[in-house]
C-alpha positions in Angstrom: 32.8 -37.6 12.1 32.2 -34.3 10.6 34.5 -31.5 10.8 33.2 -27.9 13.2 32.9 -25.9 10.3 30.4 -28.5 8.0 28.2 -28.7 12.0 28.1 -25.0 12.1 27.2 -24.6 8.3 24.5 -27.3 8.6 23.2 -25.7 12.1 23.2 -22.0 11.0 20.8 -20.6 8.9 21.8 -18.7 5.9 22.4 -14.9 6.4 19.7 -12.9 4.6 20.8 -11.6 1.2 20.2 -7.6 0.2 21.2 -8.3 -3.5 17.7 -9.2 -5.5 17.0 -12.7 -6.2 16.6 -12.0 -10.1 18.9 -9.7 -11.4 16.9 -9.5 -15.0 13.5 -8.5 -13.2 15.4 -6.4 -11.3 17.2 -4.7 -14.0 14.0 -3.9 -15.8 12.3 -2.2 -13.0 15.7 -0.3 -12.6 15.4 0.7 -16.1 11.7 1.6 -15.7 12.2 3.9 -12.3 15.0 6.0 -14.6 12.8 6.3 -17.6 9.7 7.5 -15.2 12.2 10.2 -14.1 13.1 11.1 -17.6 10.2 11.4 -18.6 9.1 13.5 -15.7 11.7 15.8 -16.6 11.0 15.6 -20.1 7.5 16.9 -19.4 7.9 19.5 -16.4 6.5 22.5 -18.4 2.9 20.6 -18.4 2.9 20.0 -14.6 2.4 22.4 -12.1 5.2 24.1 -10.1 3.9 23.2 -6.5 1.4 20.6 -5.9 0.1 20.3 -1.6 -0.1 16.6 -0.8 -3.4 15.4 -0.1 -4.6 14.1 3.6 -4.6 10.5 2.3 -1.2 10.5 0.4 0.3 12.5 3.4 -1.0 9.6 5.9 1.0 7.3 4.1 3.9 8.3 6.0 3.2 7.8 9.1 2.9 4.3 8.4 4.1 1.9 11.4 7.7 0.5 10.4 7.1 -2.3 7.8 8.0 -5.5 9.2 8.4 -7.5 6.0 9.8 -6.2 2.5 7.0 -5.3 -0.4 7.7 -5.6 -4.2 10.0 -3.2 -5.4 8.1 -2.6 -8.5 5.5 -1.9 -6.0 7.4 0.5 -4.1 8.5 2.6 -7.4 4.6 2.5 -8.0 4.2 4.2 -4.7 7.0 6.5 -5.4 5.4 7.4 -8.7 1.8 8.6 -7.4 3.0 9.8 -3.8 5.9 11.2 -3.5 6.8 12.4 -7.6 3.9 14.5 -7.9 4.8 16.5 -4.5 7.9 17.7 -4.3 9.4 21.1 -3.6 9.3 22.0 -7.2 13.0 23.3 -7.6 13.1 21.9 -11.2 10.4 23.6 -12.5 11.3 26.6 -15.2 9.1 29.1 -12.7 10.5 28.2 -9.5 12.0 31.4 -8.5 11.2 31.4 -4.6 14.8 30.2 -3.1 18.3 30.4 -4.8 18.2 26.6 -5.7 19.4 25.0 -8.4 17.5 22.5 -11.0 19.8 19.6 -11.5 20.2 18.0 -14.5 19.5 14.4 -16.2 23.4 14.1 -16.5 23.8 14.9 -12.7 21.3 12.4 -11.9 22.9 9.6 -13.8 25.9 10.5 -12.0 24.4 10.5 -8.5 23.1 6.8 -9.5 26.6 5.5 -10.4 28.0 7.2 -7.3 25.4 5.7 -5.3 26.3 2.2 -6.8 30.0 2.3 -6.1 28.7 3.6 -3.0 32.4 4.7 -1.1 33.0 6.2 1.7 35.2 9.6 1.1 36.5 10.1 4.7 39.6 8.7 3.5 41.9 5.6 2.1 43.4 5.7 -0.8 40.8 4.9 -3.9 39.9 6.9 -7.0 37.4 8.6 -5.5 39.6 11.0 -3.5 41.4 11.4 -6.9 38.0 13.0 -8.5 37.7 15.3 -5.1 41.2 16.8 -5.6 40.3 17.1 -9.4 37.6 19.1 -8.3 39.8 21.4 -5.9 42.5 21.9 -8.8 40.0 23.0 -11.3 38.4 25.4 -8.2 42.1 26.7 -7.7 42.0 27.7 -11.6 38.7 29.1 -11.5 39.0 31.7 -8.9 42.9 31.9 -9.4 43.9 30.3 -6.0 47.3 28.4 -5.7 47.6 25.4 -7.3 47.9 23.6 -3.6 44.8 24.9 -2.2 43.0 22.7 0.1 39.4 21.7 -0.5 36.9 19.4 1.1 33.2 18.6 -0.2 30.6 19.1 2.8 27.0 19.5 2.7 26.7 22.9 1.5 27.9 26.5 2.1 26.0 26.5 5.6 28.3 23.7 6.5 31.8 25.4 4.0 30.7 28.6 6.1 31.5 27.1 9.9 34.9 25.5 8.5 35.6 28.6 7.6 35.1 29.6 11.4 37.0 27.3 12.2 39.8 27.2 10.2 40.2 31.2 11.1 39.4 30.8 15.1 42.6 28.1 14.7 44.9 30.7 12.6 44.0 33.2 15.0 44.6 31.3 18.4 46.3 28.3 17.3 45.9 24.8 17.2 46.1 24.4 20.9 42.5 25.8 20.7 41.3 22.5 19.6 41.9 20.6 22.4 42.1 23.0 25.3 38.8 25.0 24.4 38.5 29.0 23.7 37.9 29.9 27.6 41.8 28.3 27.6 42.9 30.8 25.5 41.3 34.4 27.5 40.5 35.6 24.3 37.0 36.8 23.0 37.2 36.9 19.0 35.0 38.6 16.6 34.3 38.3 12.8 32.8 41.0 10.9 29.8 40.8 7.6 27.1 42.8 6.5 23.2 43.0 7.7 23.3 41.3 4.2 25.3 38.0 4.8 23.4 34.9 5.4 21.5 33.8 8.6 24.3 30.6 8.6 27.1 33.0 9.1 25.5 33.5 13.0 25.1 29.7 13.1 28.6 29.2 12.0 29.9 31.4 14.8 27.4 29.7 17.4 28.6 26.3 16.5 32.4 27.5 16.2 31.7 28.1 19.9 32.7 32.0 19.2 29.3 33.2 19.9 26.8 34.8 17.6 26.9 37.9 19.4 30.7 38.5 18.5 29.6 38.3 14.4 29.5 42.1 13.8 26.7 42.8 11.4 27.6 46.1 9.4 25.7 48.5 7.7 25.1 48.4 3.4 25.6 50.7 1.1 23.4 51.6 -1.9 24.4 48.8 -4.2 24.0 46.3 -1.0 27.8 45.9 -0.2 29.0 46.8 3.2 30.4 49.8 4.6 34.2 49.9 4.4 34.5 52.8 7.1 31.6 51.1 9.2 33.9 48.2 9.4 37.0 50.2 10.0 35.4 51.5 13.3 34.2 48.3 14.3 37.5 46.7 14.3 39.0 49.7 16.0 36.4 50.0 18.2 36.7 46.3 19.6 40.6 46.4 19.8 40.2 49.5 21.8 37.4 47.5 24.1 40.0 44.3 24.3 38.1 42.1 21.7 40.6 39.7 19.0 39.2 40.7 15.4 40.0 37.4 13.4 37.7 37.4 10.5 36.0 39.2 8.0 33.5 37.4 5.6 32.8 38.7 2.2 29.3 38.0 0.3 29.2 37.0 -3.3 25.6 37.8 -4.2 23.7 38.5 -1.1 20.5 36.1 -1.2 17.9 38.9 -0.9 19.3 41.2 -4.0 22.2 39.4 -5.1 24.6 42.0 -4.3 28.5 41.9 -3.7 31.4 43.3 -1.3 34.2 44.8 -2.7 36.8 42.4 -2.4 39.7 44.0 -3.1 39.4 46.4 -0.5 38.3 43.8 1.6 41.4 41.8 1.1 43.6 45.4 2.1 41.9 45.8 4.7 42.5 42.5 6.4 46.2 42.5 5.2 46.5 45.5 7.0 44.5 44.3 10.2 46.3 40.7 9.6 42.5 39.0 10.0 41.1 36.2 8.1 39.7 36.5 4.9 36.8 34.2 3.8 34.1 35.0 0.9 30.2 33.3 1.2 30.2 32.6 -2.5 27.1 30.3 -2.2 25.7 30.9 -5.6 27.4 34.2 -6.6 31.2 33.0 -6.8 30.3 31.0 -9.7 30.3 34.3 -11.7 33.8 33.7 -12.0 32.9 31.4 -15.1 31.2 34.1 -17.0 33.1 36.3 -19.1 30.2 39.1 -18.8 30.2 38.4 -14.9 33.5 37.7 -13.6 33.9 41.9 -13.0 31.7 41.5 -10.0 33.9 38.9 -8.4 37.8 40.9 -8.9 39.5 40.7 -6.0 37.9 37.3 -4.8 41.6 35.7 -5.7 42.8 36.9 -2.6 40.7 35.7 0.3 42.0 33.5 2.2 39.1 30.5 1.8 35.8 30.7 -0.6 32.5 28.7 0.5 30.4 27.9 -2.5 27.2 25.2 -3.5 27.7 23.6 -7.0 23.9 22.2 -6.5 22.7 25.9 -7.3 23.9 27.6 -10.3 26.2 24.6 -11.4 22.5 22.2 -11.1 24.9 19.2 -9.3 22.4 17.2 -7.4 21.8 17.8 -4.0 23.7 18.2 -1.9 27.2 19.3 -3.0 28.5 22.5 -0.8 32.6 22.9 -1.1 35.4 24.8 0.8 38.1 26.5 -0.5 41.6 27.3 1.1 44.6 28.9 0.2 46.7 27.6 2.7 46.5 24.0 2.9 48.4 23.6 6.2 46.1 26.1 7.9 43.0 23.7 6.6 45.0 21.2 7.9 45.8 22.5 11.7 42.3 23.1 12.1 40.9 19.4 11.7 43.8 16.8 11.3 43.3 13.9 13.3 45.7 10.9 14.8 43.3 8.4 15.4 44.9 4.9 15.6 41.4 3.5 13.0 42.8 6.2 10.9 46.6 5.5 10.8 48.5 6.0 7.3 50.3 3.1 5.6 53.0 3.8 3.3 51.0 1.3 0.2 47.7 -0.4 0.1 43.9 0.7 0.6 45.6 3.1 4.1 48.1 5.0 2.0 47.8 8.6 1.4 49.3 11.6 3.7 46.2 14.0 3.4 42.6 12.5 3.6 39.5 14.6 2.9 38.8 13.8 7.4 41.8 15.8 7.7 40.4 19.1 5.9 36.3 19.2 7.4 34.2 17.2 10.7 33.0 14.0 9.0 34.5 11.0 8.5 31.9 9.1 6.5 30.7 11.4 3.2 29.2 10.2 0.3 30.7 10.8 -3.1 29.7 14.2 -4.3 32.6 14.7 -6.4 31.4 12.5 -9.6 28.3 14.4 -9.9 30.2 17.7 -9.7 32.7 16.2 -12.2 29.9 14.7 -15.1 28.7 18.3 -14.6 32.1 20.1 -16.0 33.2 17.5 -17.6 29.5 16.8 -19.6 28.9 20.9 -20.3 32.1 22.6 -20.1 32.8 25.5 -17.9 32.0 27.9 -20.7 28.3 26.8 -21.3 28.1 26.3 -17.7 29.4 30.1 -17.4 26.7 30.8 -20.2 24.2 29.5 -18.3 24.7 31.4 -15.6 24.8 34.4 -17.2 21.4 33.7 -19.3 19.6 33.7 -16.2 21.1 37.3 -15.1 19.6 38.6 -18.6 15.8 36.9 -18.3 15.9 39.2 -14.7 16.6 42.0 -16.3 13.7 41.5 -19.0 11.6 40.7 -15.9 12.7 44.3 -14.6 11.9 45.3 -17.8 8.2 43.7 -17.7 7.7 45.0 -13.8 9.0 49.0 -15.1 6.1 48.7 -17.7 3.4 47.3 -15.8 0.7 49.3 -14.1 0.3 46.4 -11.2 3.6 46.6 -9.9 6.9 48.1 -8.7 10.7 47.2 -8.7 11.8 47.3 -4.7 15.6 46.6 -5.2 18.5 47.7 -8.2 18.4 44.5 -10.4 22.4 44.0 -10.3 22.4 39.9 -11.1 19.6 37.2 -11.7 17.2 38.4 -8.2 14.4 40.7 -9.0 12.2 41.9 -5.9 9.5 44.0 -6.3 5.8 44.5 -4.9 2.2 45.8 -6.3 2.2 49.8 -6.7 -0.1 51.6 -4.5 -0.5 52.2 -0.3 -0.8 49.4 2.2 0.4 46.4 -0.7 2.3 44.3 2.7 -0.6 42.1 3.3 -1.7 41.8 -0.6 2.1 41.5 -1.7 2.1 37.9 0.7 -1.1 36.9 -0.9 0.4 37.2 -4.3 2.9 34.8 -3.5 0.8 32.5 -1.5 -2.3 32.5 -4.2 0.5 31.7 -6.8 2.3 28.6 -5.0 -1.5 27.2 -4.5 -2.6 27.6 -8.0 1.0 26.1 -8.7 1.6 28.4 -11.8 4.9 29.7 -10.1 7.0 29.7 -7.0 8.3 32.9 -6.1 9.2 34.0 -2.5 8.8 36.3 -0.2 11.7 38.3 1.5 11.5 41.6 3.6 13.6 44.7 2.2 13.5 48.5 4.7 10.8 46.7 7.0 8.3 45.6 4.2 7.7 42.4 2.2 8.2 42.1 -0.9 7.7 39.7 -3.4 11.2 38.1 -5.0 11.9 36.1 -8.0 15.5 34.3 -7.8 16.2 32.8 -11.4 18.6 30.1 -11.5 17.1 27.6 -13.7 18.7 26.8 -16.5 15.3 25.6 -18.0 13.9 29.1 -17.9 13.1 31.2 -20.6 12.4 35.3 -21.1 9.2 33.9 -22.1 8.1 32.6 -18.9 8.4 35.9 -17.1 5.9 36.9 -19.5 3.7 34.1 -18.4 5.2 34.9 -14.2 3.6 38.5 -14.4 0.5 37.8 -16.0 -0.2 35.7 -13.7 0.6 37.8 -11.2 -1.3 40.8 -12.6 -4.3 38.3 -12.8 -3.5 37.4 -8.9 -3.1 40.8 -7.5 -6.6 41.8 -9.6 -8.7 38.9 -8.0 -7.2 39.2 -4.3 -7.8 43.3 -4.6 -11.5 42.5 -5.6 -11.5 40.1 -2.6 -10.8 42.9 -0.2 
């Protein structure tokens, strides 16, 4: 008589397997998808910027959900004539529309291995929560924070932006806040940024549950930082009307002209109106590594938490957004959980006092750290620093090339690596959006379109670190050439 188990393996079929049924085939497909990347990168300077998708390739996706598996050489086929040829164009040397950055063929290579080891960073104790703190001490170096600062890798500084929300909403009311609710507490608070600050700063105080209506946006002054005495009166001016003032958020190069508070009399101000302290360094707190920069970031030591993206001047891969805090223990109060799945165990795979779901809102999170870690570790923070700094220099030559021409105008001081500027002449709105359209379409270049005082203009954010002085040359040519032909077309 046979045993249970040898019925039940006879009587159940076996479960489907995931892993491929020949690993050598596989492998050289594998190896065939990386070199088509490679050699897409290798060759971006011969391909246009922007490509639209056609109608046919564009119906591809809307596909009804396979119900059988194709060939995976077949699918990287796919990938290589649908998808490769259309994508947002970020890598390109004459993307200048958004303040994103280019990756890198080392960041990529990392992504894959982190992709292959595939763990889960909410927690446990494994190596990859080692990389994450390595990342927070070298952070805690870099903008001269304590050497236990708390930091968590989220999505990006949208996401760093509304822990920072709510790490001050819990300083300011306490941790009961968390689990009784702000109409508990009887207390309205408000935070405080310029007309400058991003459009996530709102979102972060919507989502905090403090209201978008209590963020108190504040005049600018002539280089683009806000108004120390405007904010003075709106602090007093709320106390006086029976608001809580809890937060002040700095910007480290606003995203329409790269401009920057002064944080140093930021940081006095709060210590003497005991409010939180937080700096949207997106992009611009990464001026820290330059030597010819760092000027424009003194005082940023003193804030009381940073928000920053190494997937824009740094190149990591999408997506790797990071929040830092000086006081780990404040970090801690606002999102520390007791869950019984995610009890400690003094050894083993549960060990560890402090997991990454105890400093941000997820619990699963992929492992952005290696990818931010091949970065420093492939380059160095001081070519990384150079980098950054080359790209300030090929705006100003672009300023340079707009000053001379006869077609257009500078619209904005030119104080980091974000030049706007629009044709010269009466009534340019209309042909200044043209511009930017006609050159996306012709995909020669990719700059966007902001609005400064009412008007658009046309804006060229250089991050790349594949561009060169030469291809502003190339930008405003064809430029020049566009705003010729679309003036004739009038």
């Amino acid at each position: 008589m046979s045993a249970p188990s040898d019925r039940m393996d006879a009587e159940t079929p076996p479960a489907p397997d995931l892993d491929p049924a020949d690993w050598e085939a596989f492998s050289l497909e594998a190896h065939r998808a990386l070199d088509l990347m490679l050699d897409h990168l290798r060759g971006l300077r011969t391909q246009q910027v922007w490509r639209q998708a056609p109608a046919d390739v564009q119906a591809r996706f809307q596909a009804p959900l396979p119900r059988q598996g194709q060939d995976f050489g077949t699918l990287i086929d796919t990938f290589a004539t649908s998808i490769l040829p259309y994508g947002s164009g970020n890598t390109h040397p004459l993307f200048m529309g958004w303040v994103q950055g280019a990756g890198t063929p080392v960041g990529m290579v990392a992504e894959m291995l982190a992709a292959g080891l595939n763990a889960n960073c909410g927690g446990r104790n494994h190596i990859a929560l080692d990389v994450e703190r390595q990342i927070t001490l070298w952070l805690a170096e870099i903008f001269g924070f304590p050497q236990d600062a708390s930091g968590v890798f989220v999505t990006g500084t949208s996401m760093a932006n509304l822990v920072a929300a709510l790490v001050a909403r819990a300083d300011a009311l306490g941790e009961k806040i968390r689990s009784q609710g702000l109409c508990a507490t009887g207390r309205q608070l408000t935070g405080y940024a310029s007309q400058e600050a991003h459009g996530c700063v709102d979102k972060a105080f919507d989502l905090a549950g403090i209201g978008a209506a209590f963020l108190r946006r504040l005049p600018v002054d002539a280089e683009g930082a806000i108004r120390i005495e405007a904010l003075r009166d709106a602090i007093a001016r709320d106390r006086a009307e029976g608001f809580m003032p809890a937060m002040v958020i700095g910007t480290a190069g606003t995203v329409n002209t790269g401009a920057f508070d002064a944080f140093d009399v930021l940081a006095d101000l709060c210590a003497d109106e005991d409010l939180w302290f937080h700096i949207d360094g997106a992009f611009g707190a990464l001026c820290a590594l330059s030597p010819t920069l760092r000027h424009l970031v003194k005082g940023m030591e003193r804030a009381d938490s940073i928000a920053l993206d190494f997937h824009k001047w740094l190149h990591v891969p999408y997506d790797a957004g990071f929040f830092l805090c000086r006081d780990p223990q404040a970090h801690q109060r606002a999102f520390g959980s007791s869950g019984a799945y995610l009890a400690r165990a003094p050894r083993g795979l549960a060990a560890g006092e402090i997991w990454p779901c105890d400093l941000g809102p997820d619990l699963s999170r992929s492992f952005r750290a290696l990818k931010t870690w091949f970065t420093f570790q492939a380059f160095g923070a001081e070519k990384l620093g150079a980098t950054i700094a080359a790209t300030c220099t090929i705006a100003k030559h672009l300023a340079d090339l707009i000053e001379a021409s006869p077609d257009f105008e500078l619209r904005a001081p030119v104080k980091l690596n974000i030049v706007c500027f629009g044709a010269r002449g009466f009534d340019t709105d209309t042909l200044n959006r043209a511009i930017v359209m006609d050159l996306h379409e012709q995909g020669i270049a990719a700059p966007s379109l902001t609005i400064l005082d009412g008007r658009p203009v046309i804006r060229a954010a250089i991050l790349n670190h594949r561009t060169r002085a030469s291809d502003m040359d190339v930008f405003i040519a064809a430029a020049a050439e566009s705003a010729a032909r679309l003036r004739g077309a009038r």
